[in-house]
C-alpha positions as semicolon CSV with decimal commas, in nm:
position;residue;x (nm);y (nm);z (nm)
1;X;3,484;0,372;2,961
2;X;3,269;0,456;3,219
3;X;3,506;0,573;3,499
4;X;3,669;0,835;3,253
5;X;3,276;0,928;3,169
6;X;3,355;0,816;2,794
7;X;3,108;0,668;2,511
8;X;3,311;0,597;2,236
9;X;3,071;0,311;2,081
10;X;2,789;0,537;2,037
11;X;2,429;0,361;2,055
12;X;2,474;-0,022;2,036
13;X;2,357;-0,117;1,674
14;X;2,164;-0,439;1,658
15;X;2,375;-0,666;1,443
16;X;2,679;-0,540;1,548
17;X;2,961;-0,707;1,765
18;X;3,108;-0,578;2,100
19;X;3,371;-0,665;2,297
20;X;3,297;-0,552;2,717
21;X;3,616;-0,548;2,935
22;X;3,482;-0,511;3,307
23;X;3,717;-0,493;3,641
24;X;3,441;-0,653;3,846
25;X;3,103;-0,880;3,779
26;X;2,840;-0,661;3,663
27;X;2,489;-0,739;3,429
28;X;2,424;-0,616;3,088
29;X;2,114;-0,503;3,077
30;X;2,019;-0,394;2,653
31;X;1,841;-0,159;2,614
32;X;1,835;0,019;2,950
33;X;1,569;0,168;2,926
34;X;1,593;0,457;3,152
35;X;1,857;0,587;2,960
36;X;1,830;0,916;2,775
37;X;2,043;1,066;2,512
38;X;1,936;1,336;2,570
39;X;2,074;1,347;2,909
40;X;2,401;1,177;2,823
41;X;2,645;1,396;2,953
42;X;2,960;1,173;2,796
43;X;3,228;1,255;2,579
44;X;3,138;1,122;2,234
45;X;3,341;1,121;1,945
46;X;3,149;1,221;1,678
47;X;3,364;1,501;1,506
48;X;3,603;1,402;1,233
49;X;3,982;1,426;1,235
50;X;4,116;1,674;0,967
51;X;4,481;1,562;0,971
52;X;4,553;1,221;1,071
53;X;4,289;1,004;0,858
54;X;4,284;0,709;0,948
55;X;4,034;0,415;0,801
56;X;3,994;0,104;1,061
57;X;4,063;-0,186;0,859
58;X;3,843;-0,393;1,199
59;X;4,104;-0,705;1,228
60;X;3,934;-0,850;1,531
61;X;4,205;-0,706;1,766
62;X;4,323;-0,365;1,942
63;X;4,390;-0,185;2,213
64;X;4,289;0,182;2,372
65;X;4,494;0,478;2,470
66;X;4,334;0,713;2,699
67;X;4,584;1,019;2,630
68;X;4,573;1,344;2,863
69;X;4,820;1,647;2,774
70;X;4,843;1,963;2,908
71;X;5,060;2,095;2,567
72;X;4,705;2,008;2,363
73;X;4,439;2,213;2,324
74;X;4,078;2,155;2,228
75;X;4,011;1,981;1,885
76;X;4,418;1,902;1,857
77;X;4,486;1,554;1,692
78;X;4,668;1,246;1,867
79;X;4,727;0,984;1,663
80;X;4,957;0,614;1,753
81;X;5,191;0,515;1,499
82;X;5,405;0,202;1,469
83;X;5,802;0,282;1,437
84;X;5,762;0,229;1,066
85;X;5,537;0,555;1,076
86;X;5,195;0,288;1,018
87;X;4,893;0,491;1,146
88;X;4,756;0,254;1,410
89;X;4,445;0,521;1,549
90;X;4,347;0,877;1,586
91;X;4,145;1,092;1,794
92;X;4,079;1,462;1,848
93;X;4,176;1,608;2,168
94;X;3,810;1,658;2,373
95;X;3,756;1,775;2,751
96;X;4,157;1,751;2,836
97;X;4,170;1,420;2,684
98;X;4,197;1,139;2,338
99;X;4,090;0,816;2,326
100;X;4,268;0,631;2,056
101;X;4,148;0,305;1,904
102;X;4,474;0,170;1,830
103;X;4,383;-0,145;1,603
104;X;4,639;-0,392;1,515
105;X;4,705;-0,594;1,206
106;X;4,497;-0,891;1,052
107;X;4,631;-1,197;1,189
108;X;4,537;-1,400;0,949
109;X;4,568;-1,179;0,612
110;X;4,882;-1,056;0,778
111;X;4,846;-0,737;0,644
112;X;5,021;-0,399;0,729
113;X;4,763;-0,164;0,838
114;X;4,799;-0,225;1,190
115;X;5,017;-0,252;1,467
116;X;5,184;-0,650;1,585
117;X;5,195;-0,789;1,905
118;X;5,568;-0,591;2,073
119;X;5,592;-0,388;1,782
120;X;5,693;0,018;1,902
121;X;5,446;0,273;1,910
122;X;5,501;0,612;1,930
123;X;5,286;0,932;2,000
124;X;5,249;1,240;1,793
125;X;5,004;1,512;1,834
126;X;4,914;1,804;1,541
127;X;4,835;2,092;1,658
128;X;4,568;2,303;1,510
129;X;4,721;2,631;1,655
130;X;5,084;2,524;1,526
131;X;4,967;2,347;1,233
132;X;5,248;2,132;1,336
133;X;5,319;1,784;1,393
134;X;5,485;1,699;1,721
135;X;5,563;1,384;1,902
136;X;5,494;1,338;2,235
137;X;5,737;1,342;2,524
138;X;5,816;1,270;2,871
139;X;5,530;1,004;2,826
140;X;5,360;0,821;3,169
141;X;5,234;0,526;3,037
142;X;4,994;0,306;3,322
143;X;4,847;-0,040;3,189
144;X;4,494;-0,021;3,306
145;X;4,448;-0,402;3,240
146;X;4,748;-0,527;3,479
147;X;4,683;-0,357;3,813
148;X;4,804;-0,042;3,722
149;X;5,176;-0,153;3,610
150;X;5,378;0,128;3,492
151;X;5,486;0,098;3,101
152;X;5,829;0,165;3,016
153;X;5,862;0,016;2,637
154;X;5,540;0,119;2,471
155;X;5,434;-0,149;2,218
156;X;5,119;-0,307;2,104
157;X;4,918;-0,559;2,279
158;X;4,595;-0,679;2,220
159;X;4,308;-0,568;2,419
160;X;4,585;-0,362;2,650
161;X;4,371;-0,062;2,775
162;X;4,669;0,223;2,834
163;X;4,671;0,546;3,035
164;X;4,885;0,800;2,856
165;X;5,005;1,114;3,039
166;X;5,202;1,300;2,802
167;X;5,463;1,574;3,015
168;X;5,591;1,901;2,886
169;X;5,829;1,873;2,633
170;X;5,738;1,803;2,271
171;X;5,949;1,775;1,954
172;X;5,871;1,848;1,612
173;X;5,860;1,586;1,358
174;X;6,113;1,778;1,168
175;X;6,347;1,787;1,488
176;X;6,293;1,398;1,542
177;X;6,417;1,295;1,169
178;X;6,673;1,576;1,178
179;X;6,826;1,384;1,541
180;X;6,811;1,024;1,340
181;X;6,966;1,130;1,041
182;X;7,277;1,293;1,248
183;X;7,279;0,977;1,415
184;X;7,271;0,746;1,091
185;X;7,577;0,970;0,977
């Protein structure tokens, strides 16, 4: 994601497939050659998450949340879950901001590990100071994909590329199930 100054793919590996999303006409040009690693100056996600593992299960779709918080701190976790609490993606919190590979289920094997098209998602963060899980609140969700629209009812789409601004105000998982079971009773 170039205008956010993000490499999340790493070096291209030859072999490998890659999907390229653009906003205008542009060339591809593999390998450039006057590009350095050494002078890459982008975010890449390299470290590992400690508390929200998550193993892709690569089903051929997904989407990507570009989270910013100003409750998180350096090396925090964000992670997307579907309602049913099914880990969908994790990233650690780097340079103010996460960038979540939220992958969805296997359409054909029909499988659970991801999220379905319109199924809920929700946020939740861990904090490494806390060692607390929290989810998210007061979220501003802007899909990049659809000229900026404003999100209301966050659920999964394929190849939806999300800005997530995540206000003040968190709860704690605990205070989240403690709410739905006084509501259940």
């Amino acid at each position: 994601m170039p205008f956010y100054n993000i490499n999340q793919a790493g070096e291209m590996k030859s072999g490998e497939g890659y999907k390229v999303i653009l906003d205008s006409k542009a060339n591809l040009t593999y390998p450039d050659d006057d590009a350095s690693t050494e002078d890459n100056k982008d975010v890449n996600h390299t470290e590992q998450n400690i508390h929200f593992k998550h193993e892709a299960t690569f089903s051929g779709n997904n989407a990507t949340a570009i989270i910013k918080s100003d409750d998180l701190s350096e090396g925090d976790e964000v992670a997307i879950f579907t309602k049913n609490r099914v880990l969908t993606g994790s990233a650690l919190m780097e340079s103010g901001m996460a960038v979540v590979t939220v992958w969805g289920a296997n359409p054909i094997a029909g499988d659970g590990d991801g999220a379905k098209p319109g199924e809920e998602l929700k946020v939740v963060a861990w904090s490494t100071r806390l060692n607390e899980e929290m989810i998210l609140g007061g979220l501003e969700i802007t899909d990049l994909i659809n000229n900026g629209e404003t999100i209301t009812d966050f659920r999964y789409e394929v190849d939806a590329i999300w800005h997530i601004k995540a206000k003040r105000g968190v709860s704690s998982i605990m205070e989240d199930h403690l709410s739905r079971l006084s509501m259940i009773n």
